[in-house]
C-alpha positions as CSV (number, residue, x, y, z in Angstrom):
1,X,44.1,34.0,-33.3
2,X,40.4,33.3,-34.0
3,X,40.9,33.1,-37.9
4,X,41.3,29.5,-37.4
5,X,38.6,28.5,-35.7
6,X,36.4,30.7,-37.2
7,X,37.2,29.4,-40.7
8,X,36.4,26.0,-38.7
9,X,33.0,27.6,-37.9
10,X,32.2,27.9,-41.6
11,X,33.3,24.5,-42.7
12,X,31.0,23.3,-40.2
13,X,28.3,25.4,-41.0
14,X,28.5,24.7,-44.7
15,X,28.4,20.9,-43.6
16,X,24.7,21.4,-42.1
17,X,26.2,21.2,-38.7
18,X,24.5,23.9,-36.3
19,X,26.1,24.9,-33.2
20,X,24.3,25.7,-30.5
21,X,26.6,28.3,-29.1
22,X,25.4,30.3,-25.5
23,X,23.5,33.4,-25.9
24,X,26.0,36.6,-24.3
25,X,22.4,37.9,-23.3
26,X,21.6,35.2,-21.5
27,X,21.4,35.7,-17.7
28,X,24.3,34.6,-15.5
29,X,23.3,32.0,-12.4
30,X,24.6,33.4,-9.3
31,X,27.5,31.4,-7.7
32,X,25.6,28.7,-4.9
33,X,28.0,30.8,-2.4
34,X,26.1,33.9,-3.2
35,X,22.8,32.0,-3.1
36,X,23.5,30.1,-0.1
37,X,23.9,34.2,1.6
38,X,21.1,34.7,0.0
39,X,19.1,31.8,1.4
40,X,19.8,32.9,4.8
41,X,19.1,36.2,4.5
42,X,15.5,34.9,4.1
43,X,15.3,32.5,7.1
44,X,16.6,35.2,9.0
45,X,13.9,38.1,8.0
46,X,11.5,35.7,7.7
47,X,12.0,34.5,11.4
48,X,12.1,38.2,12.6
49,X,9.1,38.9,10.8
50,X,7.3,35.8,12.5
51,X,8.5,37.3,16.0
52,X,7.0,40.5,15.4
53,X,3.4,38.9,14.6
54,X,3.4,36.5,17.2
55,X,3.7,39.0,19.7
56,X,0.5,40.3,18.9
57,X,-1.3,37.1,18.3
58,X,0.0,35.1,20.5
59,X,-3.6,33.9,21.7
60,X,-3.9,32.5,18.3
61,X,-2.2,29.4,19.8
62,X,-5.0,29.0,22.5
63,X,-7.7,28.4,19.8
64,X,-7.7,25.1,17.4
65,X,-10.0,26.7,15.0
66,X,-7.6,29.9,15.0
67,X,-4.9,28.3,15.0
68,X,-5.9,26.0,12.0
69,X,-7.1,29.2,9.9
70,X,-4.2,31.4,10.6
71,X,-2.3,28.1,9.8
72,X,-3.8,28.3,6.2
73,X,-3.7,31.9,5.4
74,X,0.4,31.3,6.4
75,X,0.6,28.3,3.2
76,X,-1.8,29.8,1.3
77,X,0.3,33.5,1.6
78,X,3.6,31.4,0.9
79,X,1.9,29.7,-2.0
80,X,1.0,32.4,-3.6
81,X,4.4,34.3,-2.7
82,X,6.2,31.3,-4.2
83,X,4.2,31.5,-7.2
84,X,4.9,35.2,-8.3
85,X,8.8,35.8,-7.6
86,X,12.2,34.3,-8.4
87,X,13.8,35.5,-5.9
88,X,16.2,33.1,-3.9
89,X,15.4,35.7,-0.5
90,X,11.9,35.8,-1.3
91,X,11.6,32.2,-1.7
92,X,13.3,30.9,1.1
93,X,10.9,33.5,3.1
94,X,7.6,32.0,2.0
95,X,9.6,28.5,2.7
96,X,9.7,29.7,6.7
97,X,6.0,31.3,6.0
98,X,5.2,28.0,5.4
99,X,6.6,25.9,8.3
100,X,5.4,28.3,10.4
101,X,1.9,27.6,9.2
102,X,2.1,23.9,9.0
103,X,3.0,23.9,12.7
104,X,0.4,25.7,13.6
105,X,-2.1,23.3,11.5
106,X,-0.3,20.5,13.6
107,X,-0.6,21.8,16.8
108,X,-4.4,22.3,16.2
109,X,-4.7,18.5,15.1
110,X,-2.8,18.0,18.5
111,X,-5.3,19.9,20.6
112,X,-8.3,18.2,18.8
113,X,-7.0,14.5,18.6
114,X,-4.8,13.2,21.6
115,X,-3.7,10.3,19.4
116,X,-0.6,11.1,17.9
117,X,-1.1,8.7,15.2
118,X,-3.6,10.9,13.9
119,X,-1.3,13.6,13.8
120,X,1.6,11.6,11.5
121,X,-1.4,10.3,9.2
122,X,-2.7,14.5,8.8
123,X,1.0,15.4,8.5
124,X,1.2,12.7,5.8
125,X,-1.5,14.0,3.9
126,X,-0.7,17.9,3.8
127,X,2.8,17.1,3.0
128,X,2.5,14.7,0.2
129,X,0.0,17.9,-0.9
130,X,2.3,20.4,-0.6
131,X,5.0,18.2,-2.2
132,X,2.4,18.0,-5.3
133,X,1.2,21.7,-5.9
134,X,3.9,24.2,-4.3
135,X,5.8,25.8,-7.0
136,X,9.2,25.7,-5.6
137,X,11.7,23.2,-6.2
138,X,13.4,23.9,-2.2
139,X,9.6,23.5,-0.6
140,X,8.7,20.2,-3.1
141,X,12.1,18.7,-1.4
142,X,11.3,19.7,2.1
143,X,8.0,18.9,1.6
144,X,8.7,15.1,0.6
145,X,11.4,14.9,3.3
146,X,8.6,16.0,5.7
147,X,6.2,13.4,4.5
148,X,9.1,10.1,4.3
149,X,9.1,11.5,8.0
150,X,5.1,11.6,8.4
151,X,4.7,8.2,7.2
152,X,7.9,6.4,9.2
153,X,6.4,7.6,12.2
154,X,2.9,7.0,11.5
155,X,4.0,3.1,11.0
156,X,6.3,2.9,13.2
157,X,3.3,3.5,16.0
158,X,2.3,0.2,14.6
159,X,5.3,-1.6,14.8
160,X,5.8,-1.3,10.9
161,X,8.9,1.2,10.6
162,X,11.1,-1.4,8.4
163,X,7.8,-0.9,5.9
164,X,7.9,2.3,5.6
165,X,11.8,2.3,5.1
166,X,10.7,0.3,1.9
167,X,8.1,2.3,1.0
168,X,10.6,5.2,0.9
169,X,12.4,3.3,-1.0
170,X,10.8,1.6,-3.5
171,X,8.8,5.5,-4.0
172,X,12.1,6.6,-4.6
173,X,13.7,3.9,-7.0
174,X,10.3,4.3,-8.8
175,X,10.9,8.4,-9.5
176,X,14.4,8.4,-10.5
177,X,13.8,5.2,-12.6
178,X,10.9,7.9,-14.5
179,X,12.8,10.8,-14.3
180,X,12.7,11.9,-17.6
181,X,9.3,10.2,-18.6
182,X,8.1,13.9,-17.9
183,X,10.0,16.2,-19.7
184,X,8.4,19.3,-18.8
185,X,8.1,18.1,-14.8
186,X,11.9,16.9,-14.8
187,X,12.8,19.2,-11.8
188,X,9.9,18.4,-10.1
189,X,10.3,14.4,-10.0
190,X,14.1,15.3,-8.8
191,X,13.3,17.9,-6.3
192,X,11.0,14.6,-5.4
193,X,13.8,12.5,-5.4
194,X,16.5,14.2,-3.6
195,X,13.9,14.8,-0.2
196,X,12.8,10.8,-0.5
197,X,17.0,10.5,-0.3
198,X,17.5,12.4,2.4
199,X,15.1,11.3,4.1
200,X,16.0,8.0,4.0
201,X,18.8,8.5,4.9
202,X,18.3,9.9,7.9
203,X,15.7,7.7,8.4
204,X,18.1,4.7,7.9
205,X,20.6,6.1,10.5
206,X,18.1,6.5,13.4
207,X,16.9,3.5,12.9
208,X,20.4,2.0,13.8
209,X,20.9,4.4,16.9
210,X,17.9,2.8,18.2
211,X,16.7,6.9,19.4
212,X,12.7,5.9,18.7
213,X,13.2,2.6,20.5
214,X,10.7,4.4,23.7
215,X,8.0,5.2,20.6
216,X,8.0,1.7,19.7
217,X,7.7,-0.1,22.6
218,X,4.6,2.0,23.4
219,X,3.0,1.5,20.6
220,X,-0.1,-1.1,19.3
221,X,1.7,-3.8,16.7
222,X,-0.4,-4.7,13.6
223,X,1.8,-7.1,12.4
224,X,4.3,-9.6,14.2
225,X,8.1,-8.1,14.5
226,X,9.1,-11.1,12.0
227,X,6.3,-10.1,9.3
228,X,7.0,-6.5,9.3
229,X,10.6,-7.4,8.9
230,X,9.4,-9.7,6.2
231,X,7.3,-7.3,4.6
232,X,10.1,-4.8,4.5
233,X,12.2,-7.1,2.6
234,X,10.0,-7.6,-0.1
235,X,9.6,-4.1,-0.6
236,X,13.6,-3.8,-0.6
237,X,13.9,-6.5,-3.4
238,X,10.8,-5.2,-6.0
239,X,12.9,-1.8,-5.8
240,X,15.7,-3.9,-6.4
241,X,14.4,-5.6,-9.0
242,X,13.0,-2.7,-11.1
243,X,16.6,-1.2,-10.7
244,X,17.9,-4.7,-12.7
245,X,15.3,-4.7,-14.9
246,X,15.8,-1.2,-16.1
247,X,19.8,-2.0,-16.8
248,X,19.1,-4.6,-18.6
249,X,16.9,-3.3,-20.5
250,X,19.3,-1.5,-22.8
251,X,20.9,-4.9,-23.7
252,X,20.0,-7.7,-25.3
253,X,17.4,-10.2,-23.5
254,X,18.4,-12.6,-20.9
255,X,18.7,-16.0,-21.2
256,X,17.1,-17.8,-19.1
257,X,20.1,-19.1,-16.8
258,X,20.8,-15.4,-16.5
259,X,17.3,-14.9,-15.0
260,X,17.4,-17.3,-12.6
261,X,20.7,-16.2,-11.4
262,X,19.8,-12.8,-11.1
263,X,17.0,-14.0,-9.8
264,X,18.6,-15.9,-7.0
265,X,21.2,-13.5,-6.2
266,X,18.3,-11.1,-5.4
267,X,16.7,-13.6,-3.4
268,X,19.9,-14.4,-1.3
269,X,20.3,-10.3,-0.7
270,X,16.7,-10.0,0.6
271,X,17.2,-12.9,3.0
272,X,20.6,-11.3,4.2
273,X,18.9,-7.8,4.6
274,X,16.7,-9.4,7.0
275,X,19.7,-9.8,9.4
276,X,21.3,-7.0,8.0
277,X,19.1,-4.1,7.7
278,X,20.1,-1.3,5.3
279,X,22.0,-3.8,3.1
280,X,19.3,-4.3,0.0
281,X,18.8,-0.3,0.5
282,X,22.4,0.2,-0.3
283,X,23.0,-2.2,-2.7
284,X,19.3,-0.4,-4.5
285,X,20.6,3.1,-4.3
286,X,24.3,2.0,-5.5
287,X,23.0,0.2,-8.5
288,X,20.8,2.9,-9.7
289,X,23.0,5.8,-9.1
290,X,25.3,3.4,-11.4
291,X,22.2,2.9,-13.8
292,X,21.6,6.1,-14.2
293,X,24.7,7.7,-13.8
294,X,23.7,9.7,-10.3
295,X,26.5,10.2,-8.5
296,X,24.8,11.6,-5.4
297,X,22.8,8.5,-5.5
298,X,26.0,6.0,-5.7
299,X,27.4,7.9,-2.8
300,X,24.5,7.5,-0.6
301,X,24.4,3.9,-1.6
302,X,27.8,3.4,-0.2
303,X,27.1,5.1,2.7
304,X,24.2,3.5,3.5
305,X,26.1,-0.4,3.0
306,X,29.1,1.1,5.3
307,X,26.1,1.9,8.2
308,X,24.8,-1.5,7.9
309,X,27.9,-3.7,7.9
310,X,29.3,-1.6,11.0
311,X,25.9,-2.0,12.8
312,X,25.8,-5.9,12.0
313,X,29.1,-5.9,13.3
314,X,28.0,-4.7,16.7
315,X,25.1,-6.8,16.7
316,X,25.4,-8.6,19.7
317,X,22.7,-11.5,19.0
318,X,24.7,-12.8,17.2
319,X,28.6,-14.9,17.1
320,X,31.1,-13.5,15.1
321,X,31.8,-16.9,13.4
322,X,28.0,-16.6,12.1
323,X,29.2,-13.2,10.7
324,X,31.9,-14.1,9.1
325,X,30.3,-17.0,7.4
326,X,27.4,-15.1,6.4
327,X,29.7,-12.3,5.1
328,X,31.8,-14.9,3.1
329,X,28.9,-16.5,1.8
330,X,27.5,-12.9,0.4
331,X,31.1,-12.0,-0.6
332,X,31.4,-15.4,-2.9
333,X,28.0,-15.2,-4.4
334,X,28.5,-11.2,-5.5
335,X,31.9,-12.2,-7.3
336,X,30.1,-15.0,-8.9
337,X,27.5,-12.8,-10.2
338,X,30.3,-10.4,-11.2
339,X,31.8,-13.4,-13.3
340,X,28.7,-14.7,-14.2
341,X,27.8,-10.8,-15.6
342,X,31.4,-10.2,-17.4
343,X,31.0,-13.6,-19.2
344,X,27.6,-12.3,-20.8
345,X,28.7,-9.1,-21.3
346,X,31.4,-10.9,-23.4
347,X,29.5,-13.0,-25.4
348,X,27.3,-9.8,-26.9
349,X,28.3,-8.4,-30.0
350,X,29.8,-4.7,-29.8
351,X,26.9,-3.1,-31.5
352,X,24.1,-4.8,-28.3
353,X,27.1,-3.5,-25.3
354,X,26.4,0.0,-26.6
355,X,23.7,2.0,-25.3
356,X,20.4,2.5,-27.6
């Protein structure tokens, strides 16, 4: 039975063409089920571990100062944990090790500064840091999850949380744009990636259940509620835009009318975000999941334009004959680009519609 293909083999072979067949010595990954057991396993000794300490040094959280250095032996102990095994158990252990520590460094901030805007500013800093030099794909993810959350909450004390929504995303557009710019760091830039996601995500969806609305209305504003909103936008549309530019790209150059029209139909989505928040972050995250084939990413895009058509649709400052005109005019003007966009796609020769 393997006669055939083995005689195929050595036509090939004496054609120059190598096949790179798997080595049956190489290691076997464990099924995510098994992992996933695995994973909790180590939250769970981890946490009964971290129960049997604090009993003893419980008046660690009296003291700032002990607090902060017991804090840092906790990172630095998962750090270096994280750095000598492969282990999904162990790994997920040093992850808890971890948390546990950077609470502790937080709650000492707390006791020194009653400001919580310090706090989210000092959680933004040692999260982007552990995002940068912890040597585990799960921690870099939580890590720049944690610090999407830092900085959202650090502006929106100031009245600038639909900033920091584009900051997230243009951060994120900008790292899976560059994925493999890196090739040795190609893990770490998506282990980068998929926290930004979920954190904006999540970030997204509070902000249309309105759950901070108390922690805003408290707050100092630095900028007017129009500006920031502004401001926002034009973050939305440069990710946008770096999305567009890197599709086209792989084609031909535009002509000029095709500029402007692309051009204008970003312009026209940026003003509708402002009434519609979420809707430039979902078109951004469906159009490059589609650019770079990232299906996770064109899912989340989707979701993220279903969240913000509902929540326009219960926005009650507005008629519904003002949203159904707005929502026809944004329908029409994505079919023309559609049209406009199969015409050129028509006019190129076969060998420019292929990839490079």
């Amino acid at each position: 039975m393997n006669r055939p293909v083995d005689a195929f083999k050595q036509r090939l072979a004496q054609a120059g063409v190598v096949l790179n067949e798997p080595s049956s010595t190489a290691p076997l990954e464990s099924p995510w089920f098994v992992r996933a057991l695995q994973a909790f396993s180590g939250w769970l000794a981890a946490l009964f571990l971290l129960g049997f300490i604090a009993m003893g040094v419980i008046f660690v959280a009296e003291s700032a100062a002990a607090s902060l250095v017991v804090g840092g032996i906790l990172i630095g102990g998962a750090f270096a944990l994280l750095r000598t095994t492969q282990s999904d158990v162990l790994e997920h252990m040093a992850l808890v090790f971890s948390l546990a520590g950077q609470l502790l460094v937080a709650w000492a901030v707390v006791e020194v500064w009653d400001d919580t805007a310090h706090l989210w500013w000092i959680l933004l800093v040692l999260q982007s840091a552990l995002a940068l030099i912890m040597p585990s794909h799960v921690h870099r993810s939580f890590a720049a999850f944690a610090a999407s959350l830092a900085l959202y909450m650090a502006l929106a004390a100031n009245g600038l949380a639909q900033v920091a929504l584009g900051i997230v995303l243009l951060v994120l557009t900008l790292l899976w744009l560059n994925e493999y710019r890196w090739p040795k760091r190609i893990g770490v830039v998506q282990a980068w990636g998929a926290g930004l996601l979920v954190g904006l995500l999540m970030l997204q969806g509070q902000a249309y259940a309105g759950q901070l609305a108390w922690y805003y209305a408290s707050s100092a504003q630095w900028l007017s509620p129009w500006l920031a909103s502004w401001l926002g936008t034009v973050l939305v549309a440069l990710a946008l835009l770096g999305v567009i530019h890197q599709a086209v790209r792989q084609h031909s150059p535009l002509a000029t009318a095709q500029r402007l029209v692309i051009y204008g139909a970003v312009a026209l989505m940026a003003m509708v975000s402002v009434y519609m928040p979420g809707f430039g972050a979902g078109m951004t995250l469906l159009l490059l999941g589609f650019a770079i084939s990232h299906r996770q990413l064109m899912a989340s895009g989707v979701l993220l334009l279903l969240m913000a058509v509902s929540s326009y649709y219960y926005w009650l400052d507005v008629t519904l004959l003002i949203k159904a005109l707005l929502l026809f005019v944004m329908g029409s003007v994505l079919l023309a680009l559609r049209w406009v966009l199969r015409r050129w796609l028509r006019s190129l020769k076969p060998a420019e519609r292929s990839d490079p």
